[in-house]
N, C-alpha and C positions, 0 to 999 in steps of 0.2 A: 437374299438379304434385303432388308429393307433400307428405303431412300431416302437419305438425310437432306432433306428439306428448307433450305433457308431461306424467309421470308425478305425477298430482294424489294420489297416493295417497302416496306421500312429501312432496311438499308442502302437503298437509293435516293432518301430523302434530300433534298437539297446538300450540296458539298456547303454550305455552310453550317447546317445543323454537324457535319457531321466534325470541321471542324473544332466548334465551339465544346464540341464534350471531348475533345482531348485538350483545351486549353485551361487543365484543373489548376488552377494557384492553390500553394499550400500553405504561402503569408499569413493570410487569417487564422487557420488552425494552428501554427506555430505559435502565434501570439494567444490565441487564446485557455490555448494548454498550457503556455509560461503561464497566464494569470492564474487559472486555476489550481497547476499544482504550486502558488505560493501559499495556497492553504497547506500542502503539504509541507511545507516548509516551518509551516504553524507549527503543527505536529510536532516535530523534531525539534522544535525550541523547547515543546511542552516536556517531549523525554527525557532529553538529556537538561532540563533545568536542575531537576533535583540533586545529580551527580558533584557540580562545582559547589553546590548553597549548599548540599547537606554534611559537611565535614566541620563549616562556621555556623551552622546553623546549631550544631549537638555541642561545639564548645563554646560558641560567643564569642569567638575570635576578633571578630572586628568590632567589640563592641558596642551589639545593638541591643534596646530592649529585650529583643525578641529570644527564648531558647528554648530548643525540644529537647524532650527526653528520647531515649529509643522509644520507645511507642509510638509519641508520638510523631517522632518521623519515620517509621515504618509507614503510618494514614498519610503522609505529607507524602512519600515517593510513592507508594499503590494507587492514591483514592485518585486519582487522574484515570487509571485504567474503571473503576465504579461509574466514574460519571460518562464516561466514553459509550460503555454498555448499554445506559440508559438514549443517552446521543444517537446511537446507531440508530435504536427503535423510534426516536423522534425522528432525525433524520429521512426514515423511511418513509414517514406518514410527508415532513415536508416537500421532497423533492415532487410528490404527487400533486401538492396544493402547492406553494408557492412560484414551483419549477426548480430546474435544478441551477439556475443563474440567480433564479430568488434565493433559494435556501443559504445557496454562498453568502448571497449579501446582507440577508436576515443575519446569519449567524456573528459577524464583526462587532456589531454592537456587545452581545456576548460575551466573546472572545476579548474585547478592551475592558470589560468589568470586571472580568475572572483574575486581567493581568492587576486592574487597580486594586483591587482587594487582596493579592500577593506584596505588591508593591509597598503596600501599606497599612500592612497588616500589624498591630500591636500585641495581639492574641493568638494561639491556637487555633482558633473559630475559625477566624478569619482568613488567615490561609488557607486554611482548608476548606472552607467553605470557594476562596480564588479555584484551589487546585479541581475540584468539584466539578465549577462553571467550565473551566477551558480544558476539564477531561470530555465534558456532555458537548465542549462545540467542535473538541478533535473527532468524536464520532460522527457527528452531522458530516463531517468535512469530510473522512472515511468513506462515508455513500454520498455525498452528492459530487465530490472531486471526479473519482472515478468513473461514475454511471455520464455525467455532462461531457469528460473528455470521449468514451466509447462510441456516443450518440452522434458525434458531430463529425470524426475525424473519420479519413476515407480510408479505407479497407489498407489499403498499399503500408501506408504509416500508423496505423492505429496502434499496433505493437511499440513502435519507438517512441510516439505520442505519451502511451499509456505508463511507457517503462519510468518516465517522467517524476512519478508520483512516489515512486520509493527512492528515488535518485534526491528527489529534494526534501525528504526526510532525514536523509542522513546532513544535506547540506545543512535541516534546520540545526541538528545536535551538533554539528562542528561550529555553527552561529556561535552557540551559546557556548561552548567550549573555550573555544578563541577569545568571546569578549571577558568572559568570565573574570580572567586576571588583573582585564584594563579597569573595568570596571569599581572591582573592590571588595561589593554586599550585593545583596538579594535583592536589596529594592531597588537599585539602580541597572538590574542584571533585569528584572520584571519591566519594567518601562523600556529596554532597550529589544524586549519580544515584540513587544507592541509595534513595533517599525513594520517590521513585513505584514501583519495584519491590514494597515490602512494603505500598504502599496498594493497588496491584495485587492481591499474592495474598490480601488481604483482604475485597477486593468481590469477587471472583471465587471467594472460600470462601463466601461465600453467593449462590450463583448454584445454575442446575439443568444436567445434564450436558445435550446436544444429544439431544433425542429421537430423531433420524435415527438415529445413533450406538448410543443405547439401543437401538432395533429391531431393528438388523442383529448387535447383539449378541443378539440373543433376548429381552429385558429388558424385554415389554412393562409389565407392570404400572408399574414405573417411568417409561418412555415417555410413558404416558399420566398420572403424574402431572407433569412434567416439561412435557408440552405446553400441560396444565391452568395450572399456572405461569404461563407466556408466556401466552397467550391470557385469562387472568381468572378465578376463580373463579366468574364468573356465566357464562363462555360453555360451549357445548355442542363439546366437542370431538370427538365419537363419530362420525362421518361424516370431518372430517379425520384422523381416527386413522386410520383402515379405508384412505383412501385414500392415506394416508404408508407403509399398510404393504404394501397391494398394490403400489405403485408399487419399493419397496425389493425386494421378494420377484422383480419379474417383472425389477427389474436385476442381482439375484444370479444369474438364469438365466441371462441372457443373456450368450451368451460370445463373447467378439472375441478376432482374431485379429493378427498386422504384418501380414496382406493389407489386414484394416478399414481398418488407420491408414492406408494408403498409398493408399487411393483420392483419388481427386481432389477429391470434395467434404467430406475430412477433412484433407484434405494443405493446400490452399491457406489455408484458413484458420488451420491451424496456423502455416503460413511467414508469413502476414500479419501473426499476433500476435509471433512470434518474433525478424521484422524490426523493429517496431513496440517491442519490449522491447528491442535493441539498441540502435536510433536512442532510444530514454529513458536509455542510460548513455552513450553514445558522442558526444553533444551536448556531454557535459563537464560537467553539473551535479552529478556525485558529484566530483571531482577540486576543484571553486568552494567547493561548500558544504563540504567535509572543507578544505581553504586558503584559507580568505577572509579570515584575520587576516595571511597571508604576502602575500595578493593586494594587500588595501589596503596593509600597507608598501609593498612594490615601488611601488605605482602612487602614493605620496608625498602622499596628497590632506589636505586641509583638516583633517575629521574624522580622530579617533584609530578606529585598527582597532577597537576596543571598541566604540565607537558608531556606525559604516560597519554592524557585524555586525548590534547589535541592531534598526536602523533597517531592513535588507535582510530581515529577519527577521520582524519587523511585517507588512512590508507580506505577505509570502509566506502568514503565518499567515490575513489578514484575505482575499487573494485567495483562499487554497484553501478558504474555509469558505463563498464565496458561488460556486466554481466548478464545485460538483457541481448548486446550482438553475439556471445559467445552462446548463448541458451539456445538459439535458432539456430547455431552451426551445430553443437552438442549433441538437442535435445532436453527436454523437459527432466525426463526420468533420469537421464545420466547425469545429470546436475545435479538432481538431488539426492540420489546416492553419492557423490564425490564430497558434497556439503556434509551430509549425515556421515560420512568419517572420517572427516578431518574434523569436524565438530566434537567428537567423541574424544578425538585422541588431544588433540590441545586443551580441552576443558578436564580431562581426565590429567591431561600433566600437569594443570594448573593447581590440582590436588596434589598433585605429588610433590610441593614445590611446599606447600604448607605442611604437609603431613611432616616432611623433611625439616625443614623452617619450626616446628615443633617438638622435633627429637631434639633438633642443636640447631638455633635461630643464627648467631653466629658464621659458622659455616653456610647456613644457605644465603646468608643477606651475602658473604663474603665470595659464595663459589656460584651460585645460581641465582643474583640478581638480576640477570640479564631473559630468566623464564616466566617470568610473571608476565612481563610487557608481551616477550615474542609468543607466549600461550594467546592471550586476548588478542593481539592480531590476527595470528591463523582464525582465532574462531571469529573474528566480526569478520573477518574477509571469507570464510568457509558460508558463515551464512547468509552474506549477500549474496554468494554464487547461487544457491540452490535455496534454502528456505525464508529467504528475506524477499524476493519477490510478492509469495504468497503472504493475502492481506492474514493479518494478523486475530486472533479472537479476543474480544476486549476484556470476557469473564476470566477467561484463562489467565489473560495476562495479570489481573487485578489479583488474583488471587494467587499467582508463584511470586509475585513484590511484596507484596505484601507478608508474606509467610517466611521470607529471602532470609533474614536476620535472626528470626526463630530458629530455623533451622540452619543454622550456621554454629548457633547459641547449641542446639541439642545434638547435632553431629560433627561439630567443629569444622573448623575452614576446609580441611581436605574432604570429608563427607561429605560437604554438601555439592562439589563440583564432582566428585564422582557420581551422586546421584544423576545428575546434568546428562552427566556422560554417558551413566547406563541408560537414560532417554533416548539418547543420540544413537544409540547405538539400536536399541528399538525402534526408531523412526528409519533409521537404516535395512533393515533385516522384514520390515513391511514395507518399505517402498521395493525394495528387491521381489518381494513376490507377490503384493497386489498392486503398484501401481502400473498403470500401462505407460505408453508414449504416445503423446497429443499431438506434438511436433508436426506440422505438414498436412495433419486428417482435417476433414473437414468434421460440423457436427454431424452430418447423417454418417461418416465413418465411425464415428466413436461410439454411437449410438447404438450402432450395429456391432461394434466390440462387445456391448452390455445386452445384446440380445433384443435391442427396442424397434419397435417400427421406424423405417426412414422414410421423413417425408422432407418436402423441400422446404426450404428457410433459405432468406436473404442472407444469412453468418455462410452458407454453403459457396458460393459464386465468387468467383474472383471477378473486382471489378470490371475488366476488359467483358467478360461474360456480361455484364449488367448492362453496359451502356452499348453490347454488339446490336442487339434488338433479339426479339423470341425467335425462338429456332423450332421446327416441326418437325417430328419427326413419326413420319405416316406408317410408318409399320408396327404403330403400335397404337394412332389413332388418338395418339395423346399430346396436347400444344406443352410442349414443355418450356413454361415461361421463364426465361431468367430473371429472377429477384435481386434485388440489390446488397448487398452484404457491409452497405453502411450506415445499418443501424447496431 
């Protein structure tokens, strides 16, 4: 057998080096991941605004100038997912040039115009042209939230870090749920988004750009103070440094090709997540959560749509915050099979509540108004559990809101939640037989699930492994360095 070999000469290094790299603070990334994901928080001001406005918006209830038709509040709830799509792709190009703490703070300016132009809008146009702007700055926000929280936060916490960003989504839609009442109208509901926006680029003006980012700009000096940041001023980051920047240097070399992508142990797993981000829009919880104040009228229940909203809201907030510790005990796959049918079977009974309420409106307002609420709670708490984590597709989504009231118009209220549900039920029935379980693997394990070469990557190493120093192992002639796993 060969002799495992550990370089005692790196780990002999002074007892204070060795010290200082166990004394990681996690103060910095805890704050910094609050500032960042109050973009997410954007977000969910942005989904859930049209729910409470679009009910006074189609009758004029309070009032104001302002009135849609159906049409065109069909374009007022979707075209937020249109501009998002475009967002992402901008997005992508910014986080590379500005960085990913610039792109945040580029994007507020934005974000404040999209909401004045809602606020005070006297037209059509004009809202629409608001809903546009702060769909294109929820996408930006989409890729630069998440890729800045991954880059910065250390391996141990990155998962509860990251889980962060869908937890304060749902806080932005209870935001605006909650004020919704105290409020009034739309333009005082628009102005009152605007809050968390400029609390936003305030925490995130005192924040440090992504080290990853600095490096591959050439900016070590920076880099390294920026990493020293996150990790503490007592810990020793001179070994992670060296191995964030060999790891960044030896993926600038490396060059791929559209033959890379199309192999088989890159393709399948692309199509897995791809399908898996369809069936997350195609379920129909962007079309509920963007009309949930139209949902509850129709469905005539007890509670006033106000309080349906904020009650379905609650709970979704309180599910999504304990459903990223339950995923790690679970599993990935087991969660989203549990989501995929309970999702199915609530949104399927929430058809059968209409179709019923259709026969004899009566008897159901009288014997089953208590299903409409408890339908939409299973299913927002079904898919926090399992497909709400998974980021969302912005095209997908633009296009089933958009469509949501047409088709409701050509297969009637119960139709169109059963269609929901036979989604559900196919996103069920494919995660059952091609999704795997992530849970625990590292990426050269997964990799080699899909049949791909493994080689090493800093995502493989559990931190203790990065900062023990390299390890040799002579029976094979090969220094098997440990790479850092916090990028």
């Amino acid at each position: 057998m060969g002799q495992l070999v550990i370089n005692m000469e790196e780990l002999g290094k002074p007892a204070k080096d060795s010290l200082m790299s166990n004394n990681l603070s996690y103060s910095t990334q805890v704050y910094a991941a609050l500032s960042a994901s109050l973009g997410a928080l954007a977000i969910g001001n942005i989904m859930g605004y049209s729910s409470p406005t679009g009910p006074h918006l189609l009758s004029n209830s309070t009032g104001e100038s302002l009135q849609l038709s159906q049409t065109e509040y069909n374009w007022f709830s979707s075209s937020v997912n249109l501009g998002a799509a475009a967002g992402g792709l901008v997005g992508g190009l910014c986080i590379n040039t500005l960085g990913r703490r610039g792109t945040m703070l580029a994007s507020v300016l934005p974000y404040l115009a999209g909401w004045v132009l809602v606020g005070c809008a006297q037209n059509f146009a004009m809202i629409l042209l608001g809903r546009l702007i702060t769909g294109m700055c929820m996408g930006v926000t989409c890729v630069a939230v998440p890729t800045f929280i991954a880059e910065f936060s250390s391996a141990n916490i990155r998962g509860t870090l990251g889980s962060g960003f869908q937890l304060m989504i749902t806080v932005g839609v209870l935001y605006v749920y909650g004020l919704a009442p105290a409020v009034g109208n739309f333009r005082w509901l628009a102005v009152s988004c605007s809050f968390p926006i400029v609390l936003h680029m305030i925490m995130v003006y005192f924040t440090h750009e992504s080290p990853s980012y600095l490096i591959s700009k050439g900016r070590h000096e920076q880099a390294a103070t920026a990493l020293q940041y996150y990790r503490g001023k007592h810990y020793n980051i001179e070994k992670e440094l060296r191995q964030l920047q060999s790891y960044l240097e030896e993926t600038q070399e490396r060059k791929r090709s559209l033959a890379d992508i199309m192999r088989p142990y890159n393709l399948r797993p692309f199509m897995i997540c791809l399908m898996l981000l369809l069936s997350s829009q195609l379920c129909g919880v962007t079309p509920v959560i963007f009309n949930m104040g139209i949902i509850f009228k129709d469905a005539g229940v007890g509670l006033s749509e106000e309080v349906s909203e904020v009650v379905v809201s609650v709970v979704q907030v309180a599910v999504t915050g304990g459903a990223s510790l339950l995923m790690d005990r679970a599993g990935r796959r087991i969660m989203l099979l549990l989501s995929a049918a309970i999702m199915a079977v609530s949104i399927v009974s929430l058809g059968v509540y209409f179709y019923l309420k259709e026969q004899d409106s009566v008897w159901a307002a009288e014997t089953l108004d208590w299903l409409p609420l408890t339908s939409l709670i299973l299913f927002i708490t079904a898919f926090s559990l399992g497909f709400g984590p998974v980021p969302w597709l912005m095209f997908a989504a633009f296009c089933i809101t958009l469509v949501f009231v047409p088709l409701q118009t050509a297969m009637g209220d119960y139709g169109v939640y059963w269609l929901f549900g036979g989604v559900c039920l196919l996103a069920l029935v494919f995660t059952f037989l091609l999704v795997p379980e992530t849970n625990g693997k590292t990426l050269q394990e997964i990799t080699a699930h899909f049949g791909g070469p493994t080689t090493m990557s800093p995502c493989n190493m559990t931190h203790e492994a990065c900062v023990a120093g390299p390890v040799h192992n002579t029976s094979s002639g090969v220094d098997n360095k440990a790479y850092t796993d916090s990028v």
